[in-house]
N, CA, C and O atoms as a Maestro MAE file, in Angstrom:
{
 s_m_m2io_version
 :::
 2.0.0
}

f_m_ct {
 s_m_title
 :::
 protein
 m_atom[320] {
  # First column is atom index #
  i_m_mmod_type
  r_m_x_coord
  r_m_y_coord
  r_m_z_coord
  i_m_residue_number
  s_m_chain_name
  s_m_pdb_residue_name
  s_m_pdb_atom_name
  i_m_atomic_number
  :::
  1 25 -4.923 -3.988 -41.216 1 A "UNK " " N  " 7
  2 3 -4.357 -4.262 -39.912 1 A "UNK " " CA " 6
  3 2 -5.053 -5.489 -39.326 1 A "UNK " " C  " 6
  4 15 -6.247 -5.769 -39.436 1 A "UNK " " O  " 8
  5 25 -4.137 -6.147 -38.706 2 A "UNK " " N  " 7
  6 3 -5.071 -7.870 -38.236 2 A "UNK " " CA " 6
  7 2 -5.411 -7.293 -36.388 2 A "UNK " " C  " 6
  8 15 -4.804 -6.703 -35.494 2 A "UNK " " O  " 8
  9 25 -6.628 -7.863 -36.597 3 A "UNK " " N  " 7
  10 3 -7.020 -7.935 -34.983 3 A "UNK " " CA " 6
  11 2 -5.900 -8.304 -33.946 3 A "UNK " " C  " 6
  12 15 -6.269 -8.362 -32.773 3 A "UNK " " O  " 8
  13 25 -4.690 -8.541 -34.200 4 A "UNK " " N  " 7
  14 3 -3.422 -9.241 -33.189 4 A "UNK " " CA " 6
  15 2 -2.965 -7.518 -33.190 4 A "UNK " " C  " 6
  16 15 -3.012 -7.059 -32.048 4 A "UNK " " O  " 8
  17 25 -2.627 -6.713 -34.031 5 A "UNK " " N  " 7
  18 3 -1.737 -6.081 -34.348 5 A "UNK " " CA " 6
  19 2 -2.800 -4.815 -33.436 5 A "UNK " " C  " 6
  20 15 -2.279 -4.005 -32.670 5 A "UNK " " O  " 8
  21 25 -4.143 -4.847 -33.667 6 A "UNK " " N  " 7
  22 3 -4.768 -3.646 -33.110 6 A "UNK " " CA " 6
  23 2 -5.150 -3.847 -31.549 6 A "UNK " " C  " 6
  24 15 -5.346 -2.887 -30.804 6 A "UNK " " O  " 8
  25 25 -5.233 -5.175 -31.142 7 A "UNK " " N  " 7
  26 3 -4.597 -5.154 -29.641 7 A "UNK " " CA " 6
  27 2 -3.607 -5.194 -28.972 7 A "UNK " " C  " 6
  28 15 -3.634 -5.186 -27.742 7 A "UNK " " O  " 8
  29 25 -2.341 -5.255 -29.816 8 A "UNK " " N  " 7
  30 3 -1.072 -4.956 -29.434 8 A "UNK " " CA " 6
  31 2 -1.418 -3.459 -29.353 8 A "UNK " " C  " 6
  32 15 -1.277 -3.038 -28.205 8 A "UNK " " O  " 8
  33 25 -1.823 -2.548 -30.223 9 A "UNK " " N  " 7
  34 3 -1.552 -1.399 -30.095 9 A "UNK " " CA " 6
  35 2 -2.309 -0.463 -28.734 9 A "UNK " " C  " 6
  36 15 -1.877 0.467 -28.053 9 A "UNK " " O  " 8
  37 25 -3.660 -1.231 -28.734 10 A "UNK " " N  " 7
  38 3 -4.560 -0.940 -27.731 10 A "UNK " " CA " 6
  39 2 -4.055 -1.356 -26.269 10 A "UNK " " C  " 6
  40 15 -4.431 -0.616 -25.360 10 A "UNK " " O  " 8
  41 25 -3.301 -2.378 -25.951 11 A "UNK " " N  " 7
  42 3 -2.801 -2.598 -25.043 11 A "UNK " " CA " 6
  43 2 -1.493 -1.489 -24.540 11 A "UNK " " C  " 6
  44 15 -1.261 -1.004 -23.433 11 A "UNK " " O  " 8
  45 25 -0.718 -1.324 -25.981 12 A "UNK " " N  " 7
  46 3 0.200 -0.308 -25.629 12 A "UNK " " CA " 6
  47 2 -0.198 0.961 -24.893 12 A "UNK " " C  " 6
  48 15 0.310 1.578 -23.956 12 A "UNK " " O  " 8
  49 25 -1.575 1.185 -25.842 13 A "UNK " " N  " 7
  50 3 -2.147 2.496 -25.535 13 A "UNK " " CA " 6
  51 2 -2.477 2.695 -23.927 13 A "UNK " " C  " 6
  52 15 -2.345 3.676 -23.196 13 A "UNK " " O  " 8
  53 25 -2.972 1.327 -23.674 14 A "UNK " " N  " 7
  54 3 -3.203 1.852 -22.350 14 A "UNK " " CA " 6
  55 2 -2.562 1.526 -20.901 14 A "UNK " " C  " 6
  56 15 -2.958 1.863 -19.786 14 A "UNK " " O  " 8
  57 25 -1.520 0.813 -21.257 15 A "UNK " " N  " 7
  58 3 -0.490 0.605 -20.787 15 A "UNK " " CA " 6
  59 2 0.726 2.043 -20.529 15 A "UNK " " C  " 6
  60 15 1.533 2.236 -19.619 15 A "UNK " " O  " 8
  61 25 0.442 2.746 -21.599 16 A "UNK " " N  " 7
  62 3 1.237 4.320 -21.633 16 A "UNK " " CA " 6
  63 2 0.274 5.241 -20.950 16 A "UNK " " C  " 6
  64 15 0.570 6.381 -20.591 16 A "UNK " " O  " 8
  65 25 -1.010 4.623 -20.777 17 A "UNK " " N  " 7
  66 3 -1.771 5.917 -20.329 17 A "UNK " " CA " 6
  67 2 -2.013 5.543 -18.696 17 A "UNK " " C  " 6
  68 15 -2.596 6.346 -17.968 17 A "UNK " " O  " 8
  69 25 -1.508 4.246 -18.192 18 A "UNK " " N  " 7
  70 3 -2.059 3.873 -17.039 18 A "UNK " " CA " 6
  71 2 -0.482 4.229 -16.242 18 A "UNK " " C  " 6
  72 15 -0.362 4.135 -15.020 18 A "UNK " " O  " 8
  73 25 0.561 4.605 -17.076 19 A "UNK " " N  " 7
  74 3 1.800 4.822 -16.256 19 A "UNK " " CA " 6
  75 2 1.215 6.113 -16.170 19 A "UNK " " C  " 6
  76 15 0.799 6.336 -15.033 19 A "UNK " " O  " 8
  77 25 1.053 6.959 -16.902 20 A "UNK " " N  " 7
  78 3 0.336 8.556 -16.930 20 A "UNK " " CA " 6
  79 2 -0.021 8.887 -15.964 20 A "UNK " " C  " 6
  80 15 0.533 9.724 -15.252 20 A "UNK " " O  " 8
  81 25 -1.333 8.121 -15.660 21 A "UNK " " N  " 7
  82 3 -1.986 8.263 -14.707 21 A "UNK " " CA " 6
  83 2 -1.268 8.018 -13.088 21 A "UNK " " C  " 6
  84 15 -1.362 8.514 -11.965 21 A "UNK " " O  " 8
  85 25 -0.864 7.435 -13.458 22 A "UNK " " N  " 7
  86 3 -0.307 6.789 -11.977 22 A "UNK " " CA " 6
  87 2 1.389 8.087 -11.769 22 A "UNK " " C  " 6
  88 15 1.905 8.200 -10.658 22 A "UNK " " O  " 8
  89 25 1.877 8.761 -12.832 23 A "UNK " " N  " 7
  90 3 2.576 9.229 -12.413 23 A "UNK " " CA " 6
  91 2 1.739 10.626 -11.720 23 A "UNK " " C  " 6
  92 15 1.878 11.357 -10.739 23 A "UNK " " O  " 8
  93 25 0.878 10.498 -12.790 24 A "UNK " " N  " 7
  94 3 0.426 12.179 -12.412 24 A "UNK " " CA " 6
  95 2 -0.479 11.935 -10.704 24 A "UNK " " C  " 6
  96 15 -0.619 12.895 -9.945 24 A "UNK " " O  " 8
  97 25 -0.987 10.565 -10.359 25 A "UNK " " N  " 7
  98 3 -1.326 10.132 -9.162 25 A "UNK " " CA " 6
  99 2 -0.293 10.746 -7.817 25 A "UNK " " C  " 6
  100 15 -0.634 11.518 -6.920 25 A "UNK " " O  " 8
  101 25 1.094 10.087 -8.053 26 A "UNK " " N  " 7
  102 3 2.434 10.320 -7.253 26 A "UNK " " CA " 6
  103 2 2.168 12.170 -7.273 26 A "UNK " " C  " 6
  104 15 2.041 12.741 -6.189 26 A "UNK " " O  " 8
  105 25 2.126 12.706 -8.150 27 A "UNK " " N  " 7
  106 3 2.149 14.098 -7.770 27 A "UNK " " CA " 6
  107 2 1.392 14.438 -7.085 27 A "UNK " " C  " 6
  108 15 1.615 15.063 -6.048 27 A "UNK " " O  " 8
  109 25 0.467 14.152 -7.449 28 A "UNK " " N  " 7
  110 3 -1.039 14.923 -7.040 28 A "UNK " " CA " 6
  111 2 -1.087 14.344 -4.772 28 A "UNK " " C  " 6
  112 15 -1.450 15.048 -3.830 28 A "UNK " " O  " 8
  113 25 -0.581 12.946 -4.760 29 A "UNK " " N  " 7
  114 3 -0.624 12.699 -3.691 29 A "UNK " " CA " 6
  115 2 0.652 13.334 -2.712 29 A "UNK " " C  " 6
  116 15 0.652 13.361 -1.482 29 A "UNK " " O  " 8
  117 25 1.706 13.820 -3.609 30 A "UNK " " N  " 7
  118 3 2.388 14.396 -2.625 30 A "UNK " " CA " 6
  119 2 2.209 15.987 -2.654 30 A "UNK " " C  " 6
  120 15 2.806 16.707 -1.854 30 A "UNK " " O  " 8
  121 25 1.307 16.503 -3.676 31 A "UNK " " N  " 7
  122 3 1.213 18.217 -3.209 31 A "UNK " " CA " 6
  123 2 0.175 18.001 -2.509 31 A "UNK " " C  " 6
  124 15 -0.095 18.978 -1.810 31 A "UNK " " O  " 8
  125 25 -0.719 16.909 -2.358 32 A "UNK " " N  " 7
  126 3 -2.199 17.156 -1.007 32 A "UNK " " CA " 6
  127 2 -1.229 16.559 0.342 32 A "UNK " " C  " 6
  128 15 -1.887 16.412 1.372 32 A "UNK " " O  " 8
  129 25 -0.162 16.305 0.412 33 A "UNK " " N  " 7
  130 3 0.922 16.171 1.776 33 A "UNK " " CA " 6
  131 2 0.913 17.206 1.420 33 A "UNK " " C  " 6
  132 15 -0.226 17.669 1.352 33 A "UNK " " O  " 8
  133 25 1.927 18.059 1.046 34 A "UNK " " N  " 7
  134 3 2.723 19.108 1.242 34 A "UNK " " CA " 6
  135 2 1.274 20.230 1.458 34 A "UNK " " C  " 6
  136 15 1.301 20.804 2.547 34 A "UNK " " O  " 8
  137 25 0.418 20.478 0.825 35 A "UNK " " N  " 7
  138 3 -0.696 21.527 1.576 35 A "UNK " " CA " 6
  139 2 -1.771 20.740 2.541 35 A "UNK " " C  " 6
  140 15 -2.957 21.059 2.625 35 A "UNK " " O  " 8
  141 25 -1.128 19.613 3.282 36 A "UNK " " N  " 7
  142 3 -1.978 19.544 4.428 36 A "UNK " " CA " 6
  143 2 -0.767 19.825 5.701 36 A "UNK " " C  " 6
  144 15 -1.053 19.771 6.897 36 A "UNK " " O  " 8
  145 25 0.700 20.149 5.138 37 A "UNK " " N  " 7
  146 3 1.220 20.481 6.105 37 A "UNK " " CA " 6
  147 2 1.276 21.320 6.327 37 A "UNK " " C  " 6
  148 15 1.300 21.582 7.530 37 A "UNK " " O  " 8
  149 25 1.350 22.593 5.175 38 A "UNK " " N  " 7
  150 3 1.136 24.154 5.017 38 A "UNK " " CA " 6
  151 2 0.012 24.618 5.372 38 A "UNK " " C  " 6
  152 15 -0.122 25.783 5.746 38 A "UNK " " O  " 8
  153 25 -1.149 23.591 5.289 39 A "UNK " " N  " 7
  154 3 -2.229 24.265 6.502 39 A "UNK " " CA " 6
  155 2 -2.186 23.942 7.843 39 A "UNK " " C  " 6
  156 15 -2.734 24.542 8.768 39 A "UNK " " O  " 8
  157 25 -1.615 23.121 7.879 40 A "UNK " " N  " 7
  158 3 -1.465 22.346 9.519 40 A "UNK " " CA " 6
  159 2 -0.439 23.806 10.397 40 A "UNK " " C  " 6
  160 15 -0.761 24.428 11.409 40 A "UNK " " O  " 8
  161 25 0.544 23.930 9.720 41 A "UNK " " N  " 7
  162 3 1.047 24.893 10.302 41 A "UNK " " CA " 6
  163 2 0.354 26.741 10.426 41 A "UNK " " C  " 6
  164 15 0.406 27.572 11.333 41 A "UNK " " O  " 8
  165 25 -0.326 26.764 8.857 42 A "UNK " " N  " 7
  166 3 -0.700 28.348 9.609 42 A "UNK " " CA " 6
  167 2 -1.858 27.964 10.393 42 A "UNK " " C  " 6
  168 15 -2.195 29.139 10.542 42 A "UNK " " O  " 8
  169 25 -2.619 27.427 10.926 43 A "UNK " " N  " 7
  170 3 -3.461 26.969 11.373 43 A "UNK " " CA " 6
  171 2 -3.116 26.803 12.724 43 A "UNK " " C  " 6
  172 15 -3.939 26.413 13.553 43 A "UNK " " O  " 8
  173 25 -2.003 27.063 12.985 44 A "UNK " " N  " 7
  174 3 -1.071 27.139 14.319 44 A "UNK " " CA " 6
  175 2 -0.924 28.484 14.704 44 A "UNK " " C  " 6
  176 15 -0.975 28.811 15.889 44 A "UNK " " O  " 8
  177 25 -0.694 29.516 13.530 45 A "UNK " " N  " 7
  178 3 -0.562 30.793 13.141 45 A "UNK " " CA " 6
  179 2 -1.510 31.575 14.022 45 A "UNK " " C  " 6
  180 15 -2.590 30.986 13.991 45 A "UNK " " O  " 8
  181 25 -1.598 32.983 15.037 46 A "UNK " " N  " 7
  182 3 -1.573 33.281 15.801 46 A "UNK " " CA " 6
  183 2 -2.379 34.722 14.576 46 A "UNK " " C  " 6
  184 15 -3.600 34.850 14.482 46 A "UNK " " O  " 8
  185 25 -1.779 35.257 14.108 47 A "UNK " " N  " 7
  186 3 -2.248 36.100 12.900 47 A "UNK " " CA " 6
  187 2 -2.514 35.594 11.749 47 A "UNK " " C  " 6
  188 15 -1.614 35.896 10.966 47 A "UNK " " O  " 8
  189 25 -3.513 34.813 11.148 48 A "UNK " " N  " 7
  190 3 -3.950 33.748 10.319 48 A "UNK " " CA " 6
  191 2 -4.801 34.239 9.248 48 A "UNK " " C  " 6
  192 15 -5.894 34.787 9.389 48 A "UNK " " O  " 8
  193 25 -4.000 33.911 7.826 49 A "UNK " " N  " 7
  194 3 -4.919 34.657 6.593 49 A "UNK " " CA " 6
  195 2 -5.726 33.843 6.092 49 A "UNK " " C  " 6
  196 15 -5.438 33.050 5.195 49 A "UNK " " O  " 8
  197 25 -7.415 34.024 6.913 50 A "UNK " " N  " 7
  198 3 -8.456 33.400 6.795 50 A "UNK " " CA " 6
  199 2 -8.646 32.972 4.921 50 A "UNK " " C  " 6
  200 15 -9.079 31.985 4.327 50 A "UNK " " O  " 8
  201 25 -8.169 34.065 4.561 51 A "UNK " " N  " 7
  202 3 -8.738 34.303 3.150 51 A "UNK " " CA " 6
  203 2 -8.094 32.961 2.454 51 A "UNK " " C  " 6
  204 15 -8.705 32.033 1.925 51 A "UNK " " O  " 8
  205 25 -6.116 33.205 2.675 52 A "UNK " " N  " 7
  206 3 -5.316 32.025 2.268 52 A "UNK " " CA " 6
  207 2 -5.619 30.596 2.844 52 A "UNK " " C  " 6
  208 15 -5.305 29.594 2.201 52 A "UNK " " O  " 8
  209 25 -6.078 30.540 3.756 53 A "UNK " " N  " 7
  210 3 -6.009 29.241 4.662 53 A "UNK " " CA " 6
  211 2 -7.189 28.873 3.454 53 A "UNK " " C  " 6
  212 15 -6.998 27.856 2.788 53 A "UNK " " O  " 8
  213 25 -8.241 29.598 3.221 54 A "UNK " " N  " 7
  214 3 -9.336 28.607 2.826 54 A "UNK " " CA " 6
  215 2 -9.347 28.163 1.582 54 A "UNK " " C  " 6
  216 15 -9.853 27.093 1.245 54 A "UNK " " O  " 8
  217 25 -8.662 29.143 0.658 55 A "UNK " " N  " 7
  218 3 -8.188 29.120 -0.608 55 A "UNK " " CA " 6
  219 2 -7.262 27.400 -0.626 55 A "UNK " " C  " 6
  220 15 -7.337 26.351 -1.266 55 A "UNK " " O  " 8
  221 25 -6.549 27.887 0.335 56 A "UNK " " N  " 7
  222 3 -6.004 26.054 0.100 56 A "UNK " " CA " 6
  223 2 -6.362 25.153 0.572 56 A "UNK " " C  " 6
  224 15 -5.917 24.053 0.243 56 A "UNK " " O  " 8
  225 25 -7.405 25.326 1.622 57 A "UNK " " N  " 7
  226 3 -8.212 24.205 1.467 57 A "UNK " " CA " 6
  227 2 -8.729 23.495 0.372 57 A "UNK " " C  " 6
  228 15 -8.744 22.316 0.017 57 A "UNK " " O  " 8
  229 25 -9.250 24.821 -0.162 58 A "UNK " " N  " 7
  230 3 -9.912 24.606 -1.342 58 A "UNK " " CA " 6
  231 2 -9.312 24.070 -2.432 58 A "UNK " " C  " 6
  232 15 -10.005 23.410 -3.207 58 A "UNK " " O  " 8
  233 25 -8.215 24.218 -2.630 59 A "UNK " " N  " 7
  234 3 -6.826 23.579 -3.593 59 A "UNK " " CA " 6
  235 2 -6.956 22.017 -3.011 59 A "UNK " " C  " 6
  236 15 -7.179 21.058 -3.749 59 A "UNK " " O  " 8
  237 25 -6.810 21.939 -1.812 60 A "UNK " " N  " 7
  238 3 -6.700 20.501 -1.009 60 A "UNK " " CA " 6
  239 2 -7.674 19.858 -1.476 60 A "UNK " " C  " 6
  240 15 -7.449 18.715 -1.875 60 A "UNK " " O  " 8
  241 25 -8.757 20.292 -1.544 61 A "UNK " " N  " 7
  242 3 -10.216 18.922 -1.784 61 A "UNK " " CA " 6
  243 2 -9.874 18.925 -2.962 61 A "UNK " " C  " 6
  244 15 -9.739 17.784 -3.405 61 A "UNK " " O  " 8
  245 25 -9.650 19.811 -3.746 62 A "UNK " " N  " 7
  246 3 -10.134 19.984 -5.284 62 A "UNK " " CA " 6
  247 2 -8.793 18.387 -6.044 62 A "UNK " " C  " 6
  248 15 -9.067 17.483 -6.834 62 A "UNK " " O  " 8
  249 25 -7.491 18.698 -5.353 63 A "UNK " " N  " 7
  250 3 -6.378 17.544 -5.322 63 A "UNK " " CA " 6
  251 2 -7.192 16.361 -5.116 63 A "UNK " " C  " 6
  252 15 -7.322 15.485 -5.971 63 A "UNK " " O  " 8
  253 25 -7.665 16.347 -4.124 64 A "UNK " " N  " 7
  254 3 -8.394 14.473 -3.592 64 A "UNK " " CA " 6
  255 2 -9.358 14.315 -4.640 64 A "UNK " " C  " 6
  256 15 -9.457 13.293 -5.319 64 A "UNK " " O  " 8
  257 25 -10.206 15.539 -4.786 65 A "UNK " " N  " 7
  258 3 -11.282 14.439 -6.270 65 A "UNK " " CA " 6
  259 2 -10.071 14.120 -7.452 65 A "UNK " " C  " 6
  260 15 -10.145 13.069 -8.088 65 A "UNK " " O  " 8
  261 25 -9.067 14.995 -7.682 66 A "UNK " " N  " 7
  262 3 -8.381 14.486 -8.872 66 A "UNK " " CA " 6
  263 2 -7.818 13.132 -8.642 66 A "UNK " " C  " 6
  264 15 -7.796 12.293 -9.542 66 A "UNK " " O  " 8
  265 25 -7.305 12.881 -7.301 67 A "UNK " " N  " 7
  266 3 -6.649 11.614 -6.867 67 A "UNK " " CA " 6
  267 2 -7.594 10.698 -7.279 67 A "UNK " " C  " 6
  268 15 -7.312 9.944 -8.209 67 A "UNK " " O  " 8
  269 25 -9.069 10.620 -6.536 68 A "UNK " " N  " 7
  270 3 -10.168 9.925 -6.900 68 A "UNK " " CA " 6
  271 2 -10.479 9.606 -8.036 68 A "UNK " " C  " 6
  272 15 -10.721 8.409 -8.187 68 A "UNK " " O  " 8
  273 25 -10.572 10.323 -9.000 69 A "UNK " " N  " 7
  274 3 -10.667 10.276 -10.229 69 A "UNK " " CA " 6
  275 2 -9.417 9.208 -11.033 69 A "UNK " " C  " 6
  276 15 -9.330 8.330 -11.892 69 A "UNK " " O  " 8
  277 25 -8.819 9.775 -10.342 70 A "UNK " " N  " 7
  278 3 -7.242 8.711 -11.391 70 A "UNK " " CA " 6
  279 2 -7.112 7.469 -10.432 70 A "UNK " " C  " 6
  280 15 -6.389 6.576 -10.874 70 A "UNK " " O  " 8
  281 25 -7.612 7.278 -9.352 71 A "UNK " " N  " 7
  282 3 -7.438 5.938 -8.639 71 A "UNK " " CA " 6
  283 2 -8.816 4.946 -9.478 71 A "UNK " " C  " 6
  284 15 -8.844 3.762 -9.811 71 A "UNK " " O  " 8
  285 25 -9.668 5.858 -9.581 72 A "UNK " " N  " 7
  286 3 -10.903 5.095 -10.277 72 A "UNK " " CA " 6
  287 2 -10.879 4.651 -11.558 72 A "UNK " " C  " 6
  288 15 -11.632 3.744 -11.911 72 A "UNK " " O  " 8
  289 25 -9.872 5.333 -12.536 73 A "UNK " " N  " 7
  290 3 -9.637 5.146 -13.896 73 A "UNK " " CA " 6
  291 2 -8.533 4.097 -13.983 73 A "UNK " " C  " 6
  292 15 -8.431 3.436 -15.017 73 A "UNK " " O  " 8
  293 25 -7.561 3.871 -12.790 74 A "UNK " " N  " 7
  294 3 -6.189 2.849 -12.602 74 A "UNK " " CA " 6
  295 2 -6.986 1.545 -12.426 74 A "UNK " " C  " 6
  296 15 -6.421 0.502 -12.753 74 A "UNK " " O  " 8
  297 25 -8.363 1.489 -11.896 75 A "UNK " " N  " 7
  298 3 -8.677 0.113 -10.805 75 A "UNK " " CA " 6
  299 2 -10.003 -0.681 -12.346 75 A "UNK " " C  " 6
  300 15 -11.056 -0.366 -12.901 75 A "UNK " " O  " 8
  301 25 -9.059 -1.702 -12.372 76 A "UNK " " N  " 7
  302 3 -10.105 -2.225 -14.042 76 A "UNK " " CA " 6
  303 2 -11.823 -1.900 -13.357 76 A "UNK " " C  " 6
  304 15 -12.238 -1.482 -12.276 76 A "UNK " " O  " 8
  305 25 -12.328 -2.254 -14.366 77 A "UNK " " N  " 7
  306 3 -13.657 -2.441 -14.561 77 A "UNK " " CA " 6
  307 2 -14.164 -3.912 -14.268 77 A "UNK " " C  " 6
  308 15 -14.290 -4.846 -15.060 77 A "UNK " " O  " 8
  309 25 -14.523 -3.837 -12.356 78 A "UNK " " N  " 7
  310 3 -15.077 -5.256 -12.668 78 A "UNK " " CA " 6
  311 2 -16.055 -5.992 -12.955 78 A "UNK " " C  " 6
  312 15 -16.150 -7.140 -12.521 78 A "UNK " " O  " 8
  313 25 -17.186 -5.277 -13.958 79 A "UNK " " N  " 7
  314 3 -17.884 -5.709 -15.153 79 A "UNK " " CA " 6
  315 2 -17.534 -6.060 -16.440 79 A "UNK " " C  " 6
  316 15 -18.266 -6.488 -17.332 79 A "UNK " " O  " 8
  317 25 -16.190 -5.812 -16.458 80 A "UNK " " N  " 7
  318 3 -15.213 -5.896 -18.260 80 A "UNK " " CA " 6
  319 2 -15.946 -7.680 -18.428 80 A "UNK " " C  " 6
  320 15 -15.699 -8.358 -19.425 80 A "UNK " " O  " 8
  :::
 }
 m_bond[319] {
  # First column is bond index #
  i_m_from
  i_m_to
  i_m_order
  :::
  1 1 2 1
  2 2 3 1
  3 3 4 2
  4 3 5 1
  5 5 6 1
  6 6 7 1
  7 7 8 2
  8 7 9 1
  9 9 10 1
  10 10 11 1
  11 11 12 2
  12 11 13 1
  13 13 14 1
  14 14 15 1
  15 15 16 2
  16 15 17 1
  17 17 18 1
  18 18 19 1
  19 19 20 2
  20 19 21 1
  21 21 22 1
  22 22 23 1
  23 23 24 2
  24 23 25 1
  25 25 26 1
  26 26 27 1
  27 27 28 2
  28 27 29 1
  29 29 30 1
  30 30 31 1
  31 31 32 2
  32 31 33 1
  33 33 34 1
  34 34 35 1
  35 35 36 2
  36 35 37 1
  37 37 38 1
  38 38 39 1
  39 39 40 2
  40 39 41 1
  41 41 42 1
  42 42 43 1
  43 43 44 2
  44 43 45 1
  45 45 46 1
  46 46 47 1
  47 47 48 2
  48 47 49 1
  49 49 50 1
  50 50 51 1
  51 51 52 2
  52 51 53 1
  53 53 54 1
  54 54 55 1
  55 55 56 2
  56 55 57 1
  57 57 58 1
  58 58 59 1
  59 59 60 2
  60 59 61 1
  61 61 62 1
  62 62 63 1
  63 63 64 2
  64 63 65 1
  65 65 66 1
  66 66 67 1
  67 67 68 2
  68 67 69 1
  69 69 70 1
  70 70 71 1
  71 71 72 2
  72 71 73 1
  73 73 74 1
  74 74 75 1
  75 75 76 2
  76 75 77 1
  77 77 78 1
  78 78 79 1
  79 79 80 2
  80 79 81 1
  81 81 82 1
  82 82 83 1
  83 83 84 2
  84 83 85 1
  85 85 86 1
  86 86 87 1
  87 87 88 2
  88 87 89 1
  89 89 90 1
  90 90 91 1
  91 91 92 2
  92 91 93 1
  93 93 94 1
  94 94 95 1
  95 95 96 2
  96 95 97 1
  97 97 98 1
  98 98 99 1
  99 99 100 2
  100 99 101 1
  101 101 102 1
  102 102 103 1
  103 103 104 2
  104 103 105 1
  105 105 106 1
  106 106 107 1
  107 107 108 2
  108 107 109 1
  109 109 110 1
  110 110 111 1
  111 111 112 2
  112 111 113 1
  113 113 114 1
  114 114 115 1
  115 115 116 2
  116 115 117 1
  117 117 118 1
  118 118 119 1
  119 119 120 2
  120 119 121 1
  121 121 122 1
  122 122 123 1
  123 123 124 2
  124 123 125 1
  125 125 126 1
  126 126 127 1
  127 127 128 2
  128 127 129 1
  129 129 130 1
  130 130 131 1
  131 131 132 2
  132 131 133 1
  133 133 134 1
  134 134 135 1
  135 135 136 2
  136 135 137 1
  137 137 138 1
  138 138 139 1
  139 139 140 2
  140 139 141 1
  141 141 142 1
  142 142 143 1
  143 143 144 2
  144 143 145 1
  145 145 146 1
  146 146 147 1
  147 147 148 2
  148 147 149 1
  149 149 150 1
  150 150 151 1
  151 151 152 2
  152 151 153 1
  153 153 154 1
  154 154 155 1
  155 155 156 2
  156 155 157 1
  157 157 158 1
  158 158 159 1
  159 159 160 2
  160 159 161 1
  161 161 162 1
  162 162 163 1
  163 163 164 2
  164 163 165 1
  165 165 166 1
  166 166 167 1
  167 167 168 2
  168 167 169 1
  169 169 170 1
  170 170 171 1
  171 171 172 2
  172 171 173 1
  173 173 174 1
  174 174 175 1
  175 175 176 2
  176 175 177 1
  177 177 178 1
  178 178 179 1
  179 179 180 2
  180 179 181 1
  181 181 182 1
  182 182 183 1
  183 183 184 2
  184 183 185 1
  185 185 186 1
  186 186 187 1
  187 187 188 2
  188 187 189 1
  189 189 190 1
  190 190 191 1
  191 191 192 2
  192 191 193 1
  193 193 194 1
  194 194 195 1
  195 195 196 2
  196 195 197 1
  197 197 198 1
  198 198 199 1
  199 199 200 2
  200 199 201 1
  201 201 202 1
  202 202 203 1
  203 203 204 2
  204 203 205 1
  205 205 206 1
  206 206 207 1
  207 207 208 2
  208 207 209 1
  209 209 210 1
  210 210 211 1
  211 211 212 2
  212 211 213 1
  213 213 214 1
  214 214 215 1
  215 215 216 2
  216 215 217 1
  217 217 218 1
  218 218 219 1
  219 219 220 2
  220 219 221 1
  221 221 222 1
  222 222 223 1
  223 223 224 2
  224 223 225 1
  225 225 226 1
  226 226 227 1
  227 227 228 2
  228 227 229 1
  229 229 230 1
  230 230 231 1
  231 231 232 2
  232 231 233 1
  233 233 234 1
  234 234 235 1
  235 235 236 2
  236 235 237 1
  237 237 238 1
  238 238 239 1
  239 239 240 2
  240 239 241 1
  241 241 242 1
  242 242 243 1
  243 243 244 2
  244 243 245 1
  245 245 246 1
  246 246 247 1
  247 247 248 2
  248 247 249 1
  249 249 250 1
  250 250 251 1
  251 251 252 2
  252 251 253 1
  253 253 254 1
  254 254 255 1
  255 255 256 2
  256 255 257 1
  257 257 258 1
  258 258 259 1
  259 259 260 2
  260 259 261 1
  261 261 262 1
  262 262 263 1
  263 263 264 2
  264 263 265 1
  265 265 266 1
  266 266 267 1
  267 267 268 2
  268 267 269 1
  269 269 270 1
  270 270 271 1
  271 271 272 2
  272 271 273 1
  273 273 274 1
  274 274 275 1
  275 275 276 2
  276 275 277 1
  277 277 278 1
  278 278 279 1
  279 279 280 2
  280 279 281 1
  281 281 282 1
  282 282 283 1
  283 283 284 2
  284 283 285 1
  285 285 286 1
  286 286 287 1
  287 287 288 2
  288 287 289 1
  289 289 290 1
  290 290 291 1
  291 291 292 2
  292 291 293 1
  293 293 294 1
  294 294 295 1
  295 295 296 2
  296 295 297 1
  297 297 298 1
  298 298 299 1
  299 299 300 2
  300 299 301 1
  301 301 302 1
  302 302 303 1
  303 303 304 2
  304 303 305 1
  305 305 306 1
  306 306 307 1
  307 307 308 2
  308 307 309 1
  309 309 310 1
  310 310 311 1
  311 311 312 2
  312 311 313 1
  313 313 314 1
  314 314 315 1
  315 315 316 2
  316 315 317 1
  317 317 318 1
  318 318 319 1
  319 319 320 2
  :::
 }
}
């Protein structure tokens, strides 16, 4: 294999893995919307399931390090 042919492939590679990322980004940023609205509202809640509310909090942060994580792996290396 010639060095042209194994950075074509390496480029492919990460060119398929940086759409990946970035799709699985789009998700991840719209289920930490959708459970900051689902807490926003029981949190309004008058009879409030301490137990559930915190549980998705806890879902909520645990979403933002994943976001973090895949925003940090999308943004080059500017030591390359």
């Amino acid at each position: 294999m010639h060095d042209s042919d194994q950075h074509d492939q390496d480029h492919d590679y990460n060119h398929d893995q940086n759409e990946d990322y970035t799709l699985r980004l789009e998700a991840l940023r719209l289920e930490h919307r959708d459970l900051d609205e689902v807490i926003q509202r029981l949190s309004e809640e008058p009879d409030i399931d301490d137990f559930q509310l915190r549980r998705m909090k806890k879902r909520k942060l645990h979403i933002k390090d994943q976001i973090s994580l895949l925003e940090s792996r999308l943004i080059p290396d500017m030591n390359a």
